[in-house]
C-alpha positions as CSV (number, residue, x, y, z in Angstrom):
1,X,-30.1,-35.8,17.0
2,X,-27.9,-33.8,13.8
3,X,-28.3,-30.0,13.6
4,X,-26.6,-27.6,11.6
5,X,-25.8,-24.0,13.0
6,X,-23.4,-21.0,13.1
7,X,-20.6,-20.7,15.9
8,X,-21.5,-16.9,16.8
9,X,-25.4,-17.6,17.4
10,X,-25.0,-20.9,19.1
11,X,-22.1,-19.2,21.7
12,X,-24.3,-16.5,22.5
13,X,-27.4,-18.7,22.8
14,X,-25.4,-20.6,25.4
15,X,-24.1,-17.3,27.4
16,X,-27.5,-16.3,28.0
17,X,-29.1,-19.9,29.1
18,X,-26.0,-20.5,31.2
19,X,-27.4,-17.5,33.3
20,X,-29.9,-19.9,34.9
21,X,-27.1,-23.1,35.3
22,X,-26.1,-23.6,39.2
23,X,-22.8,-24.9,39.1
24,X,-22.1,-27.3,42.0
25,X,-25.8,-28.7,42.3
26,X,-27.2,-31.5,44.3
27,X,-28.6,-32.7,41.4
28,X,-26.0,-32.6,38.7
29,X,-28.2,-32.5,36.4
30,X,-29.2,-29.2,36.6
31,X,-25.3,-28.2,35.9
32,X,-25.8,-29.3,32.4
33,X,-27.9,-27.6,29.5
34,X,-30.7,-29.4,27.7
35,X,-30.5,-29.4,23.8
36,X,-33.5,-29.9,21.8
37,X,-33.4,-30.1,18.2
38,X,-37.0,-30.0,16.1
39,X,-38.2,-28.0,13.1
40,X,-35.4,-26.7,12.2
41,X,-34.9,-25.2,14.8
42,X,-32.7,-25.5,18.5
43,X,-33.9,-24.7,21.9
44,X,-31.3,-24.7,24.7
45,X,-32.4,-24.2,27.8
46,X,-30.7,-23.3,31.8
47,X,-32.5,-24.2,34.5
48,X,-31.8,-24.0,38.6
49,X,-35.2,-25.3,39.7
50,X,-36.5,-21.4,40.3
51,X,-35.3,-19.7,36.8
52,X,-35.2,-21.2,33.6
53,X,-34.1,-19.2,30.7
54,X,-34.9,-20.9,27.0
55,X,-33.1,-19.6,23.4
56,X,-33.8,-20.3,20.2
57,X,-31.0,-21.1,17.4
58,X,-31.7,-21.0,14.1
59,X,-30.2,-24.4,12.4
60,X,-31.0,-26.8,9.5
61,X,-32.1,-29.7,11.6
62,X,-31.5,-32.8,9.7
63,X,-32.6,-35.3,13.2
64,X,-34.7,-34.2,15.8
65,X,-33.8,-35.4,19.3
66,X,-32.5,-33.7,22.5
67,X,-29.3,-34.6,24.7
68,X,-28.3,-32.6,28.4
69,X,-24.5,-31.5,28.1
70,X,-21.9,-30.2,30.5
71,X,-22.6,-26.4,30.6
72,X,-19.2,-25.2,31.2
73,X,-17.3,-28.0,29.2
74,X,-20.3,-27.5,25.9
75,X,-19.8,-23.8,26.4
76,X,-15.7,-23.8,26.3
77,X,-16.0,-25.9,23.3
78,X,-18.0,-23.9,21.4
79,X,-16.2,-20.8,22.1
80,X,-12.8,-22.6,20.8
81,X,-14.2,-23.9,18.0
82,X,-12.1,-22.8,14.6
83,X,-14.9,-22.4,12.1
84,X,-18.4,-20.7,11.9
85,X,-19.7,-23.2,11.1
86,X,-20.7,-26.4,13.6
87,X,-22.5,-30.0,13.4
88,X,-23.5,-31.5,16.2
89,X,-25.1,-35.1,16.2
90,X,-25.6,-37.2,19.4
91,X,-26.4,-41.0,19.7
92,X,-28.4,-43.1,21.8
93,X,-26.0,-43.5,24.3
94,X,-26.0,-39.4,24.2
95,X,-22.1,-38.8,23.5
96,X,-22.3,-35.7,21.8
97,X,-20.0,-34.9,18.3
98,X,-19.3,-31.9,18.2
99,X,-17.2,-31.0,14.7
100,X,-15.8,-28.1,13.4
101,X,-13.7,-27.2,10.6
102,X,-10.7,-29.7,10.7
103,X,-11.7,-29.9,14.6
104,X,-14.2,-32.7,16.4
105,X,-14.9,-33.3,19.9
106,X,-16.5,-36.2,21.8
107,X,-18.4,-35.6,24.7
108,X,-20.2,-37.5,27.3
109,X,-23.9,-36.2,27.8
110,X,-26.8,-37.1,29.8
111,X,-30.7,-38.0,28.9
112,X,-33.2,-35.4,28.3
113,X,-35.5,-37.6,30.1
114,X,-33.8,-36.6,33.7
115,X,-33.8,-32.8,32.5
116,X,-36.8,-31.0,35.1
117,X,-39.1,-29.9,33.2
118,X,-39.7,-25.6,32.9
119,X,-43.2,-24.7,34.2
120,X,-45.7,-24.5,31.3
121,X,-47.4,-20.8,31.6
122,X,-50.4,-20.5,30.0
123,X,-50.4,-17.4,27.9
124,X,-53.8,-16.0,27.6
125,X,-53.1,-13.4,29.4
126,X,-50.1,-10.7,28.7
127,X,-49.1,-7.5,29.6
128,X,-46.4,-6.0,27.0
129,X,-44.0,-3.4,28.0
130,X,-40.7,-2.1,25.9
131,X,-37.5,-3.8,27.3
132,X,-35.7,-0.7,27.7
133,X,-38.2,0.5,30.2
134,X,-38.5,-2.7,32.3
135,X,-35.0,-2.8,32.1
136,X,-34.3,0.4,33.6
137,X,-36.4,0.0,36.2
138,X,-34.9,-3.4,37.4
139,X,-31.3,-1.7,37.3
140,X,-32.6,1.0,39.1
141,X,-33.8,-0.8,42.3
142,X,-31.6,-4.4,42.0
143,X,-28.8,-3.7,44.4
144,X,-31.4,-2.9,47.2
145,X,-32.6,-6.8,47.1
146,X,-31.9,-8.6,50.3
147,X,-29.8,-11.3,50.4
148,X,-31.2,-12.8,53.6
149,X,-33.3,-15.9,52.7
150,X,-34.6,-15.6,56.4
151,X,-37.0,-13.0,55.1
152,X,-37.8,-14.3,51.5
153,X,-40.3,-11.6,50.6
154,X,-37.1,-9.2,50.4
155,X,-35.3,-11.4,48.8
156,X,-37.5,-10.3,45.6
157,X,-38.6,-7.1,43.6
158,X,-42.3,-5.9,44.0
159,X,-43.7,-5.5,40.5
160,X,-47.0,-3.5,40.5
161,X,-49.3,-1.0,38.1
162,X,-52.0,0.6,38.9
163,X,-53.6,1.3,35.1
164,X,-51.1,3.9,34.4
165,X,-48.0,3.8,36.0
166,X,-46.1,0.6,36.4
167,X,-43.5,0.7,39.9
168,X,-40.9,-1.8,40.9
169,X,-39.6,-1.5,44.5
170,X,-37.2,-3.5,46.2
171,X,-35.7,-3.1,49.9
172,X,-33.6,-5.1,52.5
173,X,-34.6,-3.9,55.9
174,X,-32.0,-0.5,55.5
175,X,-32.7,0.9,52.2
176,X,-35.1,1.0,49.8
177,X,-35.8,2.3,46.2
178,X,-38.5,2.9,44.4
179,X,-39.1,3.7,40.5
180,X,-42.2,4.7,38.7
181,X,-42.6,4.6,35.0
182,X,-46.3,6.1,33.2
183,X,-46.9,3.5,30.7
184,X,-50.5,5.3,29.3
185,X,-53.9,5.2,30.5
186,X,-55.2,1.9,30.1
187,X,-52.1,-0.4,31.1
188,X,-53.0,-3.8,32.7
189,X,-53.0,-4.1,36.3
190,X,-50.3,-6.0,38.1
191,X,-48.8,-7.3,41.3
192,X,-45.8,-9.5,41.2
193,X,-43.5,-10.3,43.8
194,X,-40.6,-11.3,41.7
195,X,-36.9,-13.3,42.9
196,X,-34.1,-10.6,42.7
197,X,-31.8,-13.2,40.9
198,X,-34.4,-14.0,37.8
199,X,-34.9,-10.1,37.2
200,X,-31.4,-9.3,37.6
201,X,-30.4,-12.0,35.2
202,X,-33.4,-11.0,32.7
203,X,-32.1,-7.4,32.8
204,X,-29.0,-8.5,31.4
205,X,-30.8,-9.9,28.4
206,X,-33.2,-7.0,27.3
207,X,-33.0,-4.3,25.0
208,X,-31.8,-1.8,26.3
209,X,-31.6,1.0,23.4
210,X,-34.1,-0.5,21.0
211,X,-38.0,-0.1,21.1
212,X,-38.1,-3.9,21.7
213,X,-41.1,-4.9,23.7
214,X,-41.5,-8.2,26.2
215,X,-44.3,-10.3,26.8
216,X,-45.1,-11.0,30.6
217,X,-47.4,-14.1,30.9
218,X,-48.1,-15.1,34.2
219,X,-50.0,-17.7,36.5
220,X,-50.6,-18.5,39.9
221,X,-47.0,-19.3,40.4
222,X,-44.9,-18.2,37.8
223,X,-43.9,-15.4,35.4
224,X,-42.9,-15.7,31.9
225,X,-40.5,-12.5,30.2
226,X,-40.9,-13.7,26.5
227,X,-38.8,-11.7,24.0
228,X,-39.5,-14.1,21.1
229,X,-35.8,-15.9,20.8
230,X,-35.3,-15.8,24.3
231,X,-37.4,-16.5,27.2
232,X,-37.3,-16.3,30.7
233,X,-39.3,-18.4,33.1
234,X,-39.0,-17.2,37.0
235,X,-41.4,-18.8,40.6
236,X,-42.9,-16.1,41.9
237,X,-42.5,-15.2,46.0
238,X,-45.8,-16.0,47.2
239,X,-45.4,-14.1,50.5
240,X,-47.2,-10.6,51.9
241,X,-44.7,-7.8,50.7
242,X,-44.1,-4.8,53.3
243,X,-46.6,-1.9,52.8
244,X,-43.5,0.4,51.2
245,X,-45.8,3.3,50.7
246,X,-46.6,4.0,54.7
247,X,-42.6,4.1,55.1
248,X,-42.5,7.3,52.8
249,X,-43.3,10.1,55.0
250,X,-43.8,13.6,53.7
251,X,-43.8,15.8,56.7
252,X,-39.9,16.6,56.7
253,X,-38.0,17.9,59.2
254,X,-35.0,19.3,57.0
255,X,-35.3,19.2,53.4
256,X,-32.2,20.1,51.3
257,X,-32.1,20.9,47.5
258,X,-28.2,19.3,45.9
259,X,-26.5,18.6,43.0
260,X,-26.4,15.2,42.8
261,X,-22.7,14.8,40.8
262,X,-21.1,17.0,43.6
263,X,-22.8,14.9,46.7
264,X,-22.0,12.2,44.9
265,X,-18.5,12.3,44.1
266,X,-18.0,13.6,47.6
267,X,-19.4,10.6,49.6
268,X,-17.0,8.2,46.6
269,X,-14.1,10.0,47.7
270,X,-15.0,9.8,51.7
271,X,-15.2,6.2,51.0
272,X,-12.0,5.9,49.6
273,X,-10.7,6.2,53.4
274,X,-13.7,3.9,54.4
275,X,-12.0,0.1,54.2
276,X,-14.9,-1.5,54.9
277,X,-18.4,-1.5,55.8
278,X,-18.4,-1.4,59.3
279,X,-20.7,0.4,61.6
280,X,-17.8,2.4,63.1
281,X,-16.8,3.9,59.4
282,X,-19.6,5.4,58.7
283,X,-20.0,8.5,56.4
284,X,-21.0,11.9,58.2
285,X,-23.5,14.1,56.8
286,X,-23.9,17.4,58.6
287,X,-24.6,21.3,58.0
288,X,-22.9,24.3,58.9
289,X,-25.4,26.5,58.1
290,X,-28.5,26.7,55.7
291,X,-26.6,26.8,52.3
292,X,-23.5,24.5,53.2
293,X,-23.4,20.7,53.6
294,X,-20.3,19.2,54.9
295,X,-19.3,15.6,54.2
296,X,-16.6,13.9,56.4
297,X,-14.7,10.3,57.1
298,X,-12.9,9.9,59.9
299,X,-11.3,6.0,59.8
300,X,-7.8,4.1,61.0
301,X,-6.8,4.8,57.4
302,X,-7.1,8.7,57.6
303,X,-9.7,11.5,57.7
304,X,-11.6,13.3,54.8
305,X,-13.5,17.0,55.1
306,X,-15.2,18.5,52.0
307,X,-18.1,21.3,51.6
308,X,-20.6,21.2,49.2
309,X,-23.0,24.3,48.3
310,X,-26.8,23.4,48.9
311,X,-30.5,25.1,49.5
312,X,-31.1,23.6,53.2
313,X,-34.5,24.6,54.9
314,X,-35.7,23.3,58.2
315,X,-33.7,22.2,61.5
316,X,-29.6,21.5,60.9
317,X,-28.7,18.1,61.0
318,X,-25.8,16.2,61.4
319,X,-26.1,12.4,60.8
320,X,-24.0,9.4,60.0
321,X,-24.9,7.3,57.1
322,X,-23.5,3.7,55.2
323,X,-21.5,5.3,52.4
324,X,-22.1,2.7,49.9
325,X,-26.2,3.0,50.2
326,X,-25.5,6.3,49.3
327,X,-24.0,5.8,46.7
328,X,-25.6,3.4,45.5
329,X,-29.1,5.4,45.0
330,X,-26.9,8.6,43.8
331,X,-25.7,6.8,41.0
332,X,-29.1,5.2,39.7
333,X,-30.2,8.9,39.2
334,X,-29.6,11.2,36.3
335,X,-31.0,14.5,37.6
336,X,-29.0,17.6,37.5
337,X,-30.4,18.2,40.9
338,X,-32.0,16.5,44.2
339,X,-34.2,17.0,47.1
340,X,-33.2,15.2,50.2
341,X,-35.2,15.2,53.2
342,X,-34.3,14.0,56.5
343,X,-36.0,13.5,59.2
344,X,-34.1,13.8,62.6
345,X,-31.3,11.7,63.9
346,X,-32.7,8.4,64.0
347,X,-35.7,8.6,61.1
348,X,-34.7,7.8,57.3
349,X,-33.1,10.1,54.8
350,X,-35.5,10.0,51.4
351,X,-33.7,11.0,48.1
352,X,-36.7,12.3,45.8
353,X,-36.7,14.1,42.3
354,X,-37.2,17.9,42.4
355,X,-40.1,17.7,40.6
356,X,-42.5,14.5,40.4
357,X,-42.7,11.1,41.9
358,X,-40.3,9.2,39.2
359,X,-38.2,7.8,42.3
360,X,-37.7,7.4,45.9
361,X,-34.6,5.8,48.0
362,X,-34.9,5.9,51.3
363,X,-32.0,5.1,53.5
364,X,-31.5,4.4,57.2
365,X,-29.0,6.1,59.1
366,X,-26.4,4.6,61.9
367,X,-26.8,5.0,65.2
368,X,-24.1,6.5,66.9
C-alpha cells in the first residue's frame, strides 16, 4: 500500500473514525483503525463491534492495499507531523512508513485480514432528512439515555415517523424527553430503536448549520447514517420500547405558565449549594400563592431561597425534584416561555411548549 494525502484531511478523518475505537478491548484489534487504500481514494474506518464509523480521504493512490494501525499512536503521529503533506506506504509484513517533510516514522501494524468486518446494509431503501434537523433532535433527548445495560431497550433512542412528523424519544426510568419535528406530508414511515452511544457520536459529526441532508439505510439489524464522506454504521436494539405516549397525561392538576431563563437559572444557582446528587439534596419547588413560585436548597453546604413570578392555576404544590433533570430539559429549550404541569406529590412534572406539541420532558419527583 503507497497513498498520497494532505495532513489536515487525513487528521480529521481519523478524529471522527476514532469515535467508534474502544480503547482497552478484549480483542486488540478493534483498538486499531483499518486503512484501505483503492481508486485513489482512502477509507479509514473505527469499529467497536456495535458502531462503525467509515471516512473517505481524498489521496493519489499509487498502491492499493490496506493495513490496521494503532489508533492512538497513528492518530498522535499525524497530528505532529511538520508538513501538509504525508506518504504513507506499508509492506507485507504491515510496518507502516509514515514520512513527512524531513520527518519519517516506522510503525508496527496489524493485518486487515483480522479487522471484523462492518455490516453490509443494503440500500434500496432510504429515508433522507437534513443533518441539522436530526441533529437537533438527538441533542435534544441524549442525556436522558440510560446507562443501565440491565434494561437495554433504554439504553437507546426511539426513532419513529408517522408520514409527517419524525419524533425521537429517549428515557431512563426518571425522565424522559421527547421532540417532534414536521418533515412534510409524505415522509417515510419509521421505527428505530437506536444505541444512545452511535447517535450521540453521529451527532457530533452532522451538519449542524448547513442544509446538508443524511441518508438512513436500514435493515433488519442495522442502521446506516450516510453523509457521503462519512458514514456511520450502528446494531439496532431489537427489544419492545416502553409505550411513552400512555405516560403523558393531560388532565393536570396544577398547570403553571414560566419563563424558562428565570426557572432556569434559579434551579443552576440552587444547585450550586447541591454537592451531589443525592436523594437528600434535592431541589424544592413550591408556591406561595397563584402568581409566585419559590425555588429553595437546603444542603450541609448552605441554604438557597429565590422567588420567581409565574401564571399558576390549579391546586398549590410544593414538591422536591433532582436539580440536574431539571436542568437538563430547561436547557434543551429555547422558548421565551413554558407550561409546566404537575400532577400531585408523587405523579410526574411535564415541561411542554405554550403552544404545540414540539417537546415534552417529563420528570419524576423525590419522595420525601
Amino acid at each position: 500500500m503507497k497513498f498520497i494525502c494532505t495532513k489536515s484531511e487525513l487528521e480529521q478523518a481519523i478524529s471522527i473514525v476514532q469515535k467508534a475505537v474502544k480503547s482497552n478491548s478484549t480483542k486488540p484489534i478493534l483498538d486499531g483503525i483499518l486503512i484501505q487504500a483503492s481508486n485513489n481514494k482512502v477509507m479509514l474506518t473505527g469499529y467497536d463491534l456495535e458502531t462503525g464509523i467509515e471516512a473517505d480521504v481524498d489521496s493519489d493512490v499509487f498502491e492499493a492495499g490496506a493495513v490496521v494501525a494503532n489508533s492512538k499512536i497513528f492518530g498522535e503521529i499525524i497530528r505532529k507531523l511538520p508538513e501538509e503533506s504525508i506518504t504513507i506506504k506499508s509492506n507485507d509484513k504491515n510496518k507502516l512508513t509514515i514520512e513527512s517533510g524531513v520527518a519519517e516514522f516506522n510503525i508496527n501494524g496489524n493485518s486487515a485480514d483480522e479487522y471484523p468486518k462492518i455490516p453490509v446494509i443494503d440500500n434500496n431503501d432510504k429515508i433522507i432528512m437534513p443533518q441539522a434537523v436530526l441533529k437537533r433532535m438527538i441533542n435534544n433527548v441524549i442525556f436522558a439515555v440510560s446507562r443501565d445495560d440491565t434494561r437495554p431497550a433504554l439504553t437507546g433512542c426511539l426513532l419513529e415517523s408517522d408520514g409527517k412528523y419524525a419524533t425521537m424519544v429517549a428515557l431512563d426510568g426518571f425522565r424522559m424527553a421527547v421532540r417532534k419535528e414536521e418533515l412534510g406530508e409524505d415522509f417515510p414511515l419509521m421505527n428505530f430503536l437506536i444505541p444512545g452511544k452511535a447517535l450521540s457520536e453521529s451527532a457530533k459529526i452532522f451538519d449542524g448549520k448547513n442544509e446538508e441532508e443524511v441518508i438512513i439505510y436500514s435493515s433488519n439489524n442495522h442502521l446506516l447514517f450516510d453523509i457521503g464522506n462519512v458514514r456511520v454504521v450502528s446494531r439496532l436494539i431489537i427489544q419492545p420500547y416502553v409505550n411513552y405516549s400512555s405516560l403523558i397525561q393531560n388532565s393536570a392538576k396544577t398547570v403553571m405558565n414560566i419563563n424558562r431563563k428565570l426557572l432556569l437559572d434559579a434551579i443552576e444557582r440552587a444547585s450550586l449549594i447541591i454537592m451531589n446528587e443525592e436523594r437528600r439534596f434535592p431541589v424544592q419547588v413550591s408556591m406561595s400563592d397563584n402568581e409566585t413560585i419559590v425555588i429553595s436548597a437546603n444542603t450541609d453546604a448552605g441554604n438557597l431561597k429565590e422567588e420567581i413570578s409565574a401564571s399558576i392555576s390549579g391546586d398549590l404544590i410544593d414538591i422536591d425534584f433532582n436539580a440536574r433533570f431539571f436542568i437538563d430539559a430547561l436547557k434543551n429549550i429555547d422558548d421565551e416561555m413554558i407550561k409546566i404541569e404537575f400532577n400531585g406529590a408523587l405523579g410526574p412534572c411535564i415541561v411542554r411548549p405554550i403552544e404545540g406539541e414540539a417537546y415534552v420532558y417529563l420528570i419524576l419527583p423525590i419522595r420525601r
